[in-house]
VEXVEX-949847 format. One record per residue (C-alpha): x, y, z. Coordinates in steps of 0.001 Angstrom, whole numbers. Each point is the difference from the previous one (the first is absolute). Layout:
<zake east="X" north="Y" up="Z"/>
...
***
This chain:
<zake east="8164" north="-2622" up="7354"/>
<zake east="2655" north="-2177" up="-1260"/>
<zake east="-421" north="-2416" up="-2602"/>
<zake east="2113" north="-2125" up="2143"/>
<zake east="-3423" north="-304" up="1992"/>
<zake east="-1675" north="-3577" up="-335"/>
<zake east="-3661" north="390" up="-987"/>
<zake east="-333" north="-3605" up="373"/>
<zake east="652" north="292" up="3895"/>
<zake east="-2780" north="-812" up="2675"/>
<zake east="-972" north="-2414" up="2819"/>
<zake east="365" north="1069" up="3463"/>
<zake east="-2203" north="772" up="2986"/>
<zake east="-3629" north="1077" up="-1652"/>
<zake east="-194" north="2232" up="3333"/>
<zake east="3081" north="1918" up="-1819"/>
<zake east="-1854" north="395" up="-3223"/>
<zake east="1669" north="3200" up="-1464"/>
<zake east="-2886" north="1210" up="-1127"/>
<zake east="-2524" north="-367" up="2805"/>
<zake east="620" north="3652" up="1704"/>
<zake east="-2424" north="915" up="-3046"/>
<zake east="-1883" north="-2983" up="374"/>
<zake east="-4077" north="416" up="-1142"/>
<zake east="-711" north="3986" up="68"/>
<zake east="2305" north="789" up="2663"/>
<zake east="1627" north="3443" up="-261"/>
<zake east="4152" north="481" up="162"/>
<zake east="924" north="3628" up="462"/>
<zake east="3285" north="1701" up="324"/>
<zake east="-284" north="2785" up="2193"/>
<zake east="2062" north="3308" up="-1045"/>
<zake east="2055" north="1359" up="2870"/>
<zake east="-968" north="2827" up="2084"/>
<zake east="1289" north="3139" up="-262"/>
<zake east="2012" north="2396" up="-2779"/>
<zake east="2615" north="-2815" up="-851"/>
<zake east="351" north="-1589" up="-3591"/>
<zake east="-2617" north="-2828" up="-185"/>
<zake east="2788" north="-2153" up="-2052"/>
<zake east="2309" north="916" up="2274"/>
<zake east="1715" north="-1741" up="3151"/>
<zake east="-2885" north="1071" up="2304"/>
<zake east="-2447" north="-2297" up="-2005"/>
<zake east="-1261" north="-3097" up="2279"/>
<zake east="1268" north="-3325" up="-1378"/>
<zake east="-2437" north="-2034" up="-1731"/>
<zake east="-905" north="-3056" up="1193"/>
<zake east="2031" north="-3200" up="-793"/>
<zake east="-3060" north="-2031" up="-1194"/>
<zake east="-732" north="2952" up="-2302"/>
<zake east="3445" north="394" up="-1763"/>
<zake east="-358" north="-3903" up="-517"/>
<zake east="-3674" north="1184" up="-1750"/>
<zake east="1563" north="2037" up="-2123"/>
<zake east="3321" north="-1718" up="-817"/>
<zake east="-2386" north="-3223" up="-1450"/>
<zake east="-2445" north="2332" up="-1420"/>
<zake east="2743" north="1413" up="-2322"/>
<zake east="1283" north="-4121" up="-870"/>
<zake east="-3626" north="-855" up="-1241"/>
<zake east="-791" north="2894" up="-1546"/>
<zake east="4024" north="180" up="-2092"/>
<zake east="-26" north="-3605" up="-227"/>
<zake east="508" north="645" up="-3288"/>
<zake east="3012" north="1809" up="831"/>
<zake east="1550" north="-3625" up="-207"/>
<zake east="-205" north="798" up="-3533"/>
<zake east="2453" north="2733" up="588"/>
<zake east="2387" north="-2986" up="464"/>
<zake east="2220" north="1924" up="-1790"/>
<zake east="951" north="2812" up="2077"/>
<zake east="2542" north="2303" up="-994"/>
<zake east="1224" north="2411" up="2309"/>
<zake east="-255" north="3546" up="-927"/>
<zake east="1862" north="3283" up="1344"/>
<zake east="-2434" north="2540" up="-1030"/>
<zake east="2248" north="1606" up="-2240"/>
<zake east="-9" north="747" up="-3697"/>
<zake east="3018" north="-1770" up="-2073"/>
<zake east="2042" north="3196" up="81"/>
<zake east="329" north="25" up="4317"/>
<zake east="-1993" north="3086" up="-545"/>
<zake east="-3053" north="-295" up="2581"/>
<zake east="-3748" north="-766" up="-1419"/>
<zake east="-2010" north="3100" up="-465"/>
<zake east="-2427" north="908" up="2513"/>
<zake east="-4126" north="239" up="-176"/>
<zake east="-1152" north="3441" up="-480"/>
<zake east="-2798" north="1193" up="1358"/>
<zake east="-1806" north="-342" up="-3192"/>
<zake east="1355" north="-3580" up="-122"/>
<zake east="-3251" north="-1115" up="558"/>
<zake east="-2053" north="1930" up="-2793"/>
<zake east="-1875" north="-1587" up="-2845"/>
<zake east="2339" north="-438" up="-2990"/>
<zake east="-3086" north="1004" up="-1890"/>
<zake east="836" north="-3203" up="-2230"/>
<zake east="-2749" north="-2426" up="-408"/>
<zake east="292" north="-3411" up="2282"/>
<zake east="1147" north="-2924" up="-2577"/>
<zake east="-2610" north="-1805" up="-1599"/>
<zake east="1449" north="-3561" up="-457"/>
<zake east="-704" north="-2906" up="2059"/>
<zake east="2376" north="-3227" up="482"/>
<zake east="-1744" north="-2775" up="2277"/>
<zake east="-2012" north="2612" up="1516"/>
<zake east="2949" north="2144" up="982"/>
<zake east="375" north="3745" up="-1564"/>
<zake east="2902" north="-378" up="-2755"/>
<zake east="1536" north="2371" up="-2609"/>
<zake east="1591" north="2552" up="2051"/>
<zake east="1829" north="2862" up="-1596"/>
<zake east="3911" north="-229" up="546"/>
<zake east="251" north="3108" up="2177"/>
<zake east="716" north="577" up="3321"/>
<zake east="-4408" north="364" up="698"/>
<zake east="-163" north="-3686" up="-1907"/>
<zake east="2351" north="-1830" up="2127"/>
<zake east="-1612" north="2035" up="3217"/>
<zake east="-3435" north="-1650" up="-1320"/>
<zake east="1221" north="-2962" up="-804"/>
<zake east="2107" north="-809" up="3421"/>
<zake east="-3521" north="986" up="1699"/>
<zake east="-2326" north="-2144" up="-1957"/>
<zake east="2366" north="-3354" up="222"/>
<zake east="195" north="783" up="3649"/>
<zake east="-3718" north="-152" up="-94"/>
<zake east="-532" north="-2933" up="-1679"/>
<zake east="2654" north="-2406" up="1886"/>
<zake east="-1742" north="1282" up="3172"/>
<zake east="-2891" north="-1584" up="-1073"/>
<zake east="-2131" north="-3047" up="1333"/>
<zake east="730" north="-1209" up="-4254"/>
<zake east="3157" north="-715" up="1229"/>
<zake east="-1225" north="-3232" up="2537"/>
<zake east="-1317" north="-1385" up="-2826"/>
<zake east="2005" north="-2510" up="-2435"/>
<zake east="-2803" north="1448" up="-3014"/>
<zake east="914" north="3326" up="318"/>
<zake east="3423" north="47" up="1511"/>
<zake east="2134" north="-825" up="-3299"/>
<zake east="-2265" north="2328" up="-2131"/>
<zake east="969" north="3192" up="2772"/>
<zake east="3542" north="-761" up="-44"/>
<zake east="525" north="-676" up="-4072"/>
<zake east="-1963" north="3608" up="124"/>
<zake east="2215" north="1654" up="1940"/>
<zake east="3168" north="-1437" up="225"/>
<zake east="2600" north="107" up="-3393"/>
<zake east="-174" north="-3285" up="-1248"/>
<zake east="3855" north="-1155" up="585"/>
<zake east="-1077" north="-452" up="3402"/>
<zake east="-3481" north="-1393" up="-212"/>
<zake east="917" north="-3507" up="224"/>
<zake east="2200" north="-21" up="2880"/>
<zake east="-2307" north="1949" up="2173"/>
<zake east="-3264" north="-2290" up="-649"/>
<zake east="2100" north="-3013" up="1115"/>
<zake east="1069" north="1889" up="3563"/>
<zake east="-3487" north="572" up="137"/>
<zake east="-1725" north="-2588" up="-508"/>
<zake east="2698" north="-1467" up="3039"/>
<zake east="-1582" north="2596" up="2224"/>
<zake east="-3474" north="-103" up="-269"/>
<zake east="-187" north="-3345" up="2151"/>
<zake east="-3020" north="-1585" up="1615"/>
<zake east="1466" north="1323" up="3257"/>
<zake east="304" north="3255" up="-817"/>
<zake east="-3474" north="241" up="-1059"/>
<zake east="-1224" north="-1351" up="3017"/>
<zake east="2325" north="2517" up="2001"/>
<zake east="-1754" north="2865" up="-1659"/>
<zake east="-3682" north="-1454" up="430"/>
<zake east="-433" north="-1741" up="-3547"/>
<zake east="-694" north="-3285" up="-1003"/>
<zake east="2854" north="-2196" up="-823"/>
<zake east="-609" north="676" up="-3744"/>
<zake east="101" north="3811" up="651"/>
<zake east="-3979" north="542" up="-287"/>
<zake east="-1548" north="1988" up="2119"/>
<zake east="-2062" north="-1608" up="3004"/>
<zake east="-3884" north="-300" up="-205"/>
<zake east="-1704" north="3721" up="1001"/>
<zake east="3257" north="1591" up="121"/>
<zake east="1532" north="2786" up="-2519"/>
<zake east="3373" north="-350" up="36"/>
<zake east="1792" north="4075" up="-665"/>
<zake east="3675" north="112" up="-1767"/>
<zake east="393" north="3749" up="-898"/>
<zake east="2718" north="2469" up="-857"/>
<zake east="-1046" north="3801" up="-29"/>
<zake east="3461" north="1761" up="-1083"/>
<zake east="-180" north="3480" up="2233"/>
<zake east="2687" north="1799" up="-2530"/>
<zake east="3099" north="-911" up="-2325"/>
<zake east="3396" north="1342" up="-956"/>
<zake east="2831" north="-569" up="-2861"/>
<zake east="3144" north="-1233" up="1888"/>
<zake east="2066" north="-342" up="-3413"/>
<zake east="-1027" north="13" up="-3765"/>
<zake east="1319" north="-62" up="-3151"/>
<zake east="-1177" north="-1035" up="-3285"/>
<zake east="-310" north="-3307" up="787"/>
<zake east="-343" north="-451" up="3533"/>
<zake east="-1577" north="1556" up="3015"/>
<zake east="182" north="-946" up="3853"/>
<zake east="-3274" north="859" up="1584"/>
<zake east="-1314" north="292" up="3526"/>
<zake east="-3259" north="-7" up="740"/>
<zake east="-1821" north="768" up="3693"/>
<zake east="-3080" north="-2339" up="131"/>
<zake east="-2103" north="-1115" up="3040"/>
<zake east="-2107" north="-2933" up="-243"/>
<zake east="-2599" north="-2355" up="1745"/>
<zake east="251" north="-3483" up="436"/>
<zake east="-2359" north="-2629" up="1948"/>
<zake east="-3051" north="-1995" up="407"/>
<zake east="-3619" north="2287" up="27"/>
<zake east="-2734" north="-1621" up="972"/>
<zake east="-2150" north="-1284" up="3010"/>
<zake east="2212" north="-2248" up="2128"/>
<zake east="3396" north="938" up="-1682"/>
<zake east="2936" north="-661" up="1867"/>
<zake east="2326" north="1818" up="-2289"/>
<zake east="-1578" north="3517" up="-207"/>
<zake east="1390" north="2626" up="-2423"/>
<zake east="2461" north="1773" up="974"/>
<zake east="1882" north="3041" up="-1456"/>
<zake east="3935" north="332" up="-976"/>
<zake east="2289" north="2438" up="-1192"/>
<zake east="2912" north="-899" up="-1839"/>
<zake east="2609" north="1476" up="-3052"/>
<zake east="508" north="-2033" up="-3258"/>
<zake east="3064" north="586" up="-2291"/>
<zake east="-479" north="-1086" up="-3546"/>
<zake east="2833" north="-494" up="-2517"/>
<zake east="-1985" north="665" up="-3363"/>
<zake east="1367" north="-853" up="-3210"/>
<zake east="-1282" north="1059" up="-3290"/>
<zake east="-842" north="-3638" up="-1664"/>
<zake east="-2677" north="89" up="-2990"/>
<zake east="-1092" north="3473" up="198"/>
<zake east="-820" north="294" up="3182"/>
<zake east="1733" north="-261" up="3309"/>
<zake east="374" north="-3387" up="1826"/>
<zake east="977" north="-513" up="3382"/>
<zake east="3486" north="-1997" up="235"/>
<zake east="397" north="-24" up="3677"/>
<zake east="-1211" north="1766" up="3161"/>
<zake east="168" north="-1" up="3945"/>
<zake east="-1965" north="1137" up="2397"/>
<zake east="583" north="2015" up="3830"/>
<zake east="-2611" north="821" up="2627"/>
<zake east="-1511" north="3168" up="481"/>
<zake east="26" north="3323" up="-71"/>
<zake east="-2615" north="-939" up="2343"/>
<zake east="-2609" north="3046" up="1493"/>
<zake east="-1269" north="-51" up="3819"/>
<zake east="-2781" north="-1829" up="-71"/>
<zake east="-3328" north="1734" up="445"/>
<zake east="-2919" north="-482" up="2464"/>
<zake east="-2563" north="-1152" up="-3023"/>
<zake east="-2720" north="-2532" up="1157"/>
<zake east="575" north="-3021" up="-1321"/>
<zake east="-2229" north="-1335" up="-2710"/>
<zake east="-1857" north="-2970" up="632"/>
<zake east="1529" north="-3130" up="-1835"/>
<zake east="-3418" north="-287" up="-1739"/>
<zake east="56" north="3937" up="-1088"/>
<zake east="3652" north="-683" up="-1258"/>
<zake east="-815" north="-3075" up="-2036"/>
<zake east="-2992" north="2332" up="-1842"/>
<zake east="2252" north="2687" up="-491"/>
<zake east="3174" north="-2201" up="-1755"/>
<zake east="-3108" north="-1157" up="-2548"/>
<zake east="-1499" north="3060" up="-461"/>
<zake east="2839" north="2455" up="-721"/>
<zake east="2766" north="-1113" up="-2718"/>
<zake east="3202" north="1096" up="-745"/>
<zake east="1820" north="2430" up="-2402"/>
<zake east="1910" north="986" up="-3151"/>
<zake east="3497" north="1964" up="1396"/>
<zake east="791" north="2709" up="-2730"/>
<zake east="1676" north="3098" up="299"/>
***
């Protein structure tokens, strides 16, 4: 996705509705090719038009907070020196054996240690939080991005905000105009980061991406916006502000995105249960 993307944009034909080829409990599968061939590969049947433009809007309302990644800074993937990042080993993964941090800043895990594991944790938590359904709402918006942004660019991100999140946005997503959630619906905003890796670091800075998936949509009975899934890469530019890393700018890219699988899909009312039942985590390493 592009942050040139308008999440404001909507209107047209209602029969065109981008997201009625999953409308109610109706199933969208991707069918993996036949034969020996590489399933990612050229052989692989091309998804449906209507379902790329599921997916493409599924990753604006779900990294609508991206927006406050106004301040995108392009990044080679090199250290400093030209020398190229190091790798992920195959323990790269492993528990650090180090316990997860026990401060709290507006709800948000704070106080990571300034190693390479701390930025890793904190680049994976942020992403969490400003994939979150706090972020629709002017009561909890400023508190996430004060908690996870470093304060020389607080300010200026609030006010592009606040410009974004516009009654017709909302309604282009399937909120009210004040960004509440319609009567008997749950609305889902969630970032699950799938794995993370050090781009660049020193001792006061660290460029972080981190692999996430997410869901994003309307559960309910009679939900026209059902939730979705998304797969998508956030780079963080952390900075160590305060004693503990802040985020100073980021973008974001689609994908790596898996084939999809041939998993029934839930019922809207057995996805609204499960978004209140289950919550979300602490990322340490």
């Amino acid at each position: 996705m592009s942050f040139d993307d308008d999440p404001g944009r909507g209107g047209g034909d209602p029969a065109d509705d981008r997201f009625s080829t999953l409308g109610g409990t109706r199933q969208t599968r991707t069918r993996l090719p036949e034969g020996t061939g590489d399933p990612y590969g050229s052989t692989r049947r091309p998804q449906r038009g209507s379902r790329s433009l599921v997916m493409v809007v599924g990753v604006v309302v779900l990294l609508v907070a991206a927006i406050a990644f106004a301040n995108r800074g392009g990044d080679s993937g090199s250290s400093p020196d030209g020398q190229s990042p190091k790798k992920p080993d195959a323990q790269s993964t492993a528990a650090s054996g180090t316990k997860p941090v026990g401060g709290k800043q507006g709800g948000i895990a704070s106080g990571f240690a300034q190693t390479e594991q701390g930025a890793q944790s904190a680049a994976a938590n942020y992403a969490v939080a400003l994939g979150s359904e706090g972020m629709f709402k002017s009561s909890t918006r400023a508190d996430i991005v004060r908690a996870t942004h470093d304060p020389a660019v607080v300010d200026g991100l609030l006010g592009r905000l606040d410009q974004a999140y516009t009654p017709s946005f909302f309604k282009n997503v399937g909120l009210n105009d004040d960004g509440s959630t319609p009567s008997g619906l749950t609305f889902v905003s969630r970032t699950v980061p799938v794995g993370t890796k050090v781009t660049q670091q020193d001792g006061a800075s660290a460029t972080v991406e981190a692999w996430c998936t997410g869901l994003v949509g309307l559960a309910g009975p009679g939900s026209t916006k059902p939730v979705t899934q998304t797969w998508f890469t956030i780079t963080e530019k952390l900075k160590w502000v305060g004693g503990d890393w802040k985020i100073t700018s980021s973008s974001q890219t689609q994908g790596p995105t898996p084939v999809s699988g041939d998993d029934r899909a839930s019922t809207a009312d057995e996805i609204a249960k499960a978004v209140q039942g289950y919550g979300g985590f602490t990322y340490a390493r």
